[in-house]
VOGU-3710 file (C-alpha; in Angstrom, 3 decimals, decimal comma):
1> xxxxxxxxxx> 15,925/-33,953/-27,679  15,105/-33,838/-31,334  11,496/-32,012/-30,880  13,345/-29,632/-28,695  15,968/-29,117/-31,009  13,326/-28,063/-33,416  11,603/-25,708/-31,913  14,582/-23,818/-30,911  15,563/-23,594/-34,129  12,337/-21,464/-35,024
11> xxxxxxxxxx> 13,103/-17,573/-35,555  10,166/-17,006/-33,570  10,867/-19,011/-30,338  14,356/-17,426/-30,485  12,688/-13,836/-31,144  10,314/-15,069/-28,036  13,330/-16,056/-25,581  14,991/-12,411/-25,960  12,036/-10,842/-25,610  11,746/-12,782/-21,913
21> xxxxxxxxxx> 15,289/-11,448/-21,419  14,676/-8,216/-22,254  11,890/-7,713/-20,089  13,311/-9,112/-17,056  17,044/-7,239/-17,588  14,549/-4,186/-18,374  12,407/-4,620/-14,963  15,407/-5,668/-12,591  18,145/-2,883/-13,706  16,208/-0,606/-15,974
31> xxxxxxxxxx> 18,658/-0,830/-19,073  17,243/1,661/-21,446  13,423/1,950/-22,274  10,530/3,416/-20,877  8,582/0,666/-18,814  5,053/1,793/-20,548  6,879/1,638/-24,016  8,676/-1,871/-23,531  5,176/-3,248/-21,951  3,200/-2,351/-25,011
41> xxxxxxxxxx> 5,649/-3,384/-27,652  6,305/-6,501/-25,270  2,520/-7,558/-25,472  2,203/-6,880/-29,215  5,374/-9,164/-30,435  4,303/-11,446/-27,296  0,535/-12,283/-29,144  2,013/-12,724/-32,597  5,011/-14,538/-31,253  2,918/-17,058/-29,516
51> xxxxxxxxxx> 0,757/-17,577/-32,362  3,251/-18,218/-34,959  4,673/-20,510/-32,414  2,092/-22,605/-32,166  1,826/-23,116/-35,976  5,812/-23,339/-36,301  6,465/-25,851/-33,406  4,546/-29,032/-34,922  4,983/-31,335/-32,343  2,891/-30,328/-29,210
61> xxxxxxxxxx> 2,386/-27,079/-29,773  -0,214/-26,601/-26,636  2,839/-27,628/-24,204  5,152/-25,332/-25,902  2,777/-22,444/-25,272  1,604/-23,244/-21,591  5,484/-23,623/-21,080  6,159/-20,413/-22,703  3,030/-18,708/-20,528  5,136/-20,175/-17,230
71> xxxxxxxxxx> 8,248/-18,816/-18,119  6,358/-15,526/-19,003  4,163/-15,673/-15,337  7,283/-16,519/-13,572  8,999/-13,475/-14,786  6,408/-11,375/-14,304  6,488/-12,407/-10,756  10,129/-11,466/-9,988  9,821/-8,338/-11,642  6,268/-6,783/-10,939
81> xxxxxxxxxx> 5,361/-8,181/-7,483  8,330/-6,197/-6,172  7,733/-2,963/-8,378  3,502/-3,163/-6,907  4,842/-3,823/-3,461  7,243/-0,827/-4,300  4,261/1,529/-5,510  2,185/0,871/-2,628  4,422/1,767/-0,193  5,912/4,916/-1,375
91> xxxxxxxxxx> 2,015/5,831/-1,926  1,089/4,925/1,987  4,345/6,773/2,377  3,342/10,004/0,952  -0,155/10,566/1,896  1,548/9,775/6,044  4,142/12,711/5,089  0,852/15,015/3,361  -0,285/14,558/7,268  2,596/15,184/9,043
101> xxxxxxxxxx> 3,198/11,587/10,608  6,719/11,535/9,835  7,748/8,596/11,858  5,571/6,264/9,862  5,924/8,078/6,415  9,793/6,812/6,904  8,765/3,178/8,058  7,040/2,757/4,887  9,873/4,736/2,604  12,248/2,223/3,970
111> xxxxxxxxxx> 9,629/-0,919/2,743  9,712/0,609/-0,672  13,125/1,008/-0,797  13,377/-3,116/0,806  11,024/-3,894/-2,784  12,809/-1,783/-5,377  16,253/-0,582/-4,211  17,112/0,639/-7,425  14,468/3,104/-6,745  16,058/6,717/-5,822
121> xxxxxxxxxx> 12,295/8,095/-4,746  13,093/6,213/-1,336  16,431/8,106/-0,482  15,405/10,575/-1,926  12,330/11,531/0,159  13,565/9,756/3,418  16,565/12,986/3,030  13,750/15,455/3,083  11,979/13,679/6,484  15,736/14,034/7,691
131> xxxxxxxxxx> 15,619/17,753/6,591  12,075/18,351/7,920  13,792/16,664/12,094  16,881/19,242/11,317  19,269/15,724/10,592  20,980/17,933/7,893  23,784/15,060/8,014  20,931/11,868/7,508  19,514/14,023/4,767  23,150/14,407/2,734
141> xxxxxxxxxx> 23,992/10,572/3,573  20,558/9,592/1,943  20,194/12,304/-0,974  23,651/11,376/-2,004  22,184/7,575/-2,099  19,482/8,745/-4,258  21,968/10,201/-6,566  24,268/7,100/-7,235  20,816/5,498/-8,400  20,343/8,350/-10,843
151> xxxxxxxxxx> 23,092/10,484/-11,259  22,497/12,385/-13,931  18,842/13,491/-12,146  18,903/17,461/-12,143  16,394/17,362/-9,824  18,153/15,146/-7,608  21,865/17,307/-7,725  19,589/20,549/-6,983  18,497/19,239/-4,153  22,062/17,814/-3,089
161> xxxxxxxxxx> 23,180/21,268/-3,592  20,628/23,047/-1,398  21,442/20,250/1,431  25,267/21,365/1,121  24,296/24,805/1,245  22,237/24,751/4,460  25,282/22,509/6,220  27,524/25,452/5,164  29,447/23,698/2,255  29,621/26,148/-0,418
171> xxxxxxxxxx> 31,610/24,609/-2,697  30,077/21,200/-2,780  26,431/22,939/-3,099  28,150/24,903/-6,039  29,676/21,636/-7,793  25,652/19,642/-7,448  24,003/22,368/-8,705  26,179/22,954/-11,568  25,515/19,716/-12,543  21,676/20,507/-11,718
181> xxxxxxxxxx> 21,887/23,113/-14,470  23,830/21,273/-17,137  21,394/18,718/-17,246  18,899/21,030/-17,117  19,912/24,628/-18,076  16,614/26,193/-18,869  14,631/25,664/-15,302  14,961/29,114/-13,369  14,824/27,630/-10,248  18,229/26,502/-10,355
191> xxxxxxxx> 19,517/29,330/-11,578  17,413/31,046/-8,711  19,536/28,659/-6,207  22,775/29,035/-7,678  22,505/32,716/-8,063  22,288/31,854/-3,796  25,431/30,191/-3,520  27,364/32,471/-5,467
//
């Protein structure tokens, strides 16, 4: 209890344990950063950390650090193995919709969307396979999906709008691509499809 006590105490073993956090919060519900940006700052502090850890935990360093390495594989387990799984479906899942095999493209959308459901690419493409079959309805139901995973997408409420417009709902396909503008006022193409709704 004492040796553990110890090491805990150590700024850099506490410094260590939120960086663990951080990168599994950061992986499961994408809190704030850039993935790229948190991996490289993770793997710089991660080196030094685990250095200085070694030196500042007297008392069996070695099983400090292979427990540390654990805890590290273990995390990167629940959060990448999903996210690969993820990216290699919605990759099978576009090159079958380049082709035209729609039936499959959307057997492999729904896979990705099983590995990463905080994903809105799934939905998101799934609502154009629905738009491609005529399934206007489908398409809304799953666009609108994509959209509570990233509401504040401008891509995403442009495309919500356009959906509305071609079931006949002006208004709503006026409200989404307002929003499609304020988040991003300077593309023309929105202004292009609002100037069609008006």
């Amino acid at each position: 209890y004492c040796i553990k006590s110890q090491v805990f105490r150590q700024p850099v073993i506490r410094t260590l344990a939120v960086m663990i956090i951080l990168y599994l919060l950061d992986g499961l519900i994408q809190v704030t950063w850039n993935q790229r940006e948190l991996m490289c700052l993770f793997a710089l502090c991660l080196g030094s950390t685990m250095a200085s850890s070694a030196r500042a935990a007297t008392l069996r360093p070695f099983r400090f650090c292979a427990g540390s390495l654990i805890v590290l594989a273990l995390g990167l387990c629940i959060v990448e193995i999903p996210y690969l799984k993820s990216k290699s479906a919605k990759q099978l899942a576009a090159d079958l919709m380049s082709i035209g095999q729609l039936d499959e493209a959307r057997r492999y959308w729904h896979k990705a969307a099983f590995w990463l459901p905080i994903d809105p690419d799934p939905p998101a493409a799934l609502s154009e396979i629905y738009k491609a079959d005529n399934q206007l309805s489908a398409a809304r139901v799953s666009m609108l999906k994509a959209l509570e995973l990233q509401p504040e997408s401008a891509a995403l409420n442009s495309r919500t709008g356009m959906i509305y417009q071609e079931l006949g709902d002006l208004d709503k396909a006026d409200e989404y691509l307002t929003k499609a503008l304020t988040y991003y006022p300077t593309k023309p193409d929105y202004l292009y499809e609002m100037a069609g709704v008006l």
